[in-house]
N, C-alpha and C positions, 0 to 999 in steps of 0.2 A: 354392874356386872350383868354380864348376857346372861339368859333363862338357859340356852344350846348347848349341851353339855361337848359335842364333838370341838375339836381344832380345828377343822375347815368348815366351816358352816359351807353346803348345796354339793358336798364331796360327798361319796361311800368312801368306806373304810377299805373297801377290796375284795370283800369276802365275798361277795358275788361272783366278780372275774377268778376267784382262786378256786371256788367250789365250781364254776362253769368250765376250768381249765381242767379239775382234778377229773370231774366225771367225763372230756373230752378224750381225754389219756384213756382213762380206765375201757371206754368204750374202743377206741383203735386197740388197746393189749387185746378183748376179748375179741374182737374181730380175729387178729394175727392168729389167736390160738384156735376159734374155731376153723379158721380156712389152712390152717396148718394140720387137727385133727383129720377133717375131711378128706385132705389131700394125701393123708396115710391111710387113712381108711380105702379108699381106692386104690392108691399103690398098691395094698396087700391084697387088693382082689374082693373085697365084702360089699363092696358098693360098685355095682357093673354098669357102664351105658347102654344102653337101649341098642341092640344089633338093627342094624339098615340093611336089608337085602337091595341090590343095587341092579339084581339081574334083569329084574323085570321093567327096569326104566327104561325109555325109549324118550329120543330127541322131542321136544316140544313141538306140538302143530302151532305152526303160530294162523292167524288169522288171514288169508288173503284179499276180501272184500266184504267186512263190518257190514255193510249198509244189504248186498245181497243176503248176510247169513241173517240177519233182521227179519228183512222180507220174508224169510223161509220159515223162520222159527214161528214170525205172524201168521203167517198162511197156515201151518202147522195145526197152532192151537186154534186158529177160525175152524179147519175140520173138525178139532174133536168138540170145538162146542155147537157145532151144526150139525151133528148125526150122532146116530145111537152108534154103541159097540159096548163089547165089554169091557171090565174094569176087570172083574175077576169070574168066569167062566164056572169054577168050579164050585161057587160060595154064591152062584145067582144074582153076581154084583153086576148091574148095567147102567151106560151112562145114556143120556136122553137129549137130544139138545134141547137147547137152553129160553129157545120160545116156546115150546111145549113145557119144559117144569115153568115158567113162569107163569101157562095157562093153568097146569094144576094146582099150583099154590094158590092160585087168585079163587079158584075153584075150590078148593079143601080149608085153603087156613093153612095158617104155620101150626106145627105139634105145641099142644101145651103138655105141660110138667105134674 
C-alpha cells in the first residue's frame, strides 16, 4: 500500500481554483455595487465635477521655428547671468552676474551652519 493518502497522487483537490474563483466573483459583485453606488450618488447631485471655465481658452500658439526660440531663450538667460538687475526691488533682492559671485565666493567661503 501507498504512504499518499489522496486518489490522484501530483493532482489538487480543487480547492484552490474554487476558493480563486469564489473570491474572483465576489470582487466583480463589489465592483458592480460600488460603481453603481457612485453613479447614483452623482445622478442625485452629491458628488459634482469639477466646473471648467472655457471662456478664457484661446487657440494654441503652436511653435514656428524650435531652433530660433532656443537661440532666444539662450541669449536670454546669458543676459541675466551677465549683469546685475533686481530680483525683487522692494525686499533688496539683486542678482549679480555670475563671475563676480564666483569671485566672492572664492573670496568669502561658502556660509557655514
Amino acid at each position: 500500500m501507498s504512504a499518499n493518502p489522496t486518489p490522484h497522487p501530483g493532482y489538487e483537490s480543487g480547492g484552490f481554483g474554487r476558493t480563486l474563483l469564489l473570491l474572483l466573483l465576489l470582487f466583480v459583485v463589489a465592483l458592480v455595487a460600488l460603481f453603481a453606488a457612485l453613479n447614483g450618488q452623482f445622478r442625485a447631485g452629491h458628488v459634482t465635477a469639477f466646473p471648467v471655465d472655457t471662456s478664457g481658452f484661446k487657440e494654441p500658439v503652436l511653435q514656428i521655428d524650435p531652433v530660433a526660440d532656443l537661440k532666444a531663450y539662450k541669449a536670454q538667460q546669458d543676459e541675466l547671468l551677465h549683469s546685475y538687475g533686481w530680483v525683487n526691488k522692494d525686499e533688496g533682492i539683486a542678482r549679480i552676474p555670475i563671475e563676480r559671485a564666483i569671485e566672492l565666493t572664492a573670496q568669502q567661503g561658502l556660509p557655514h551652519r
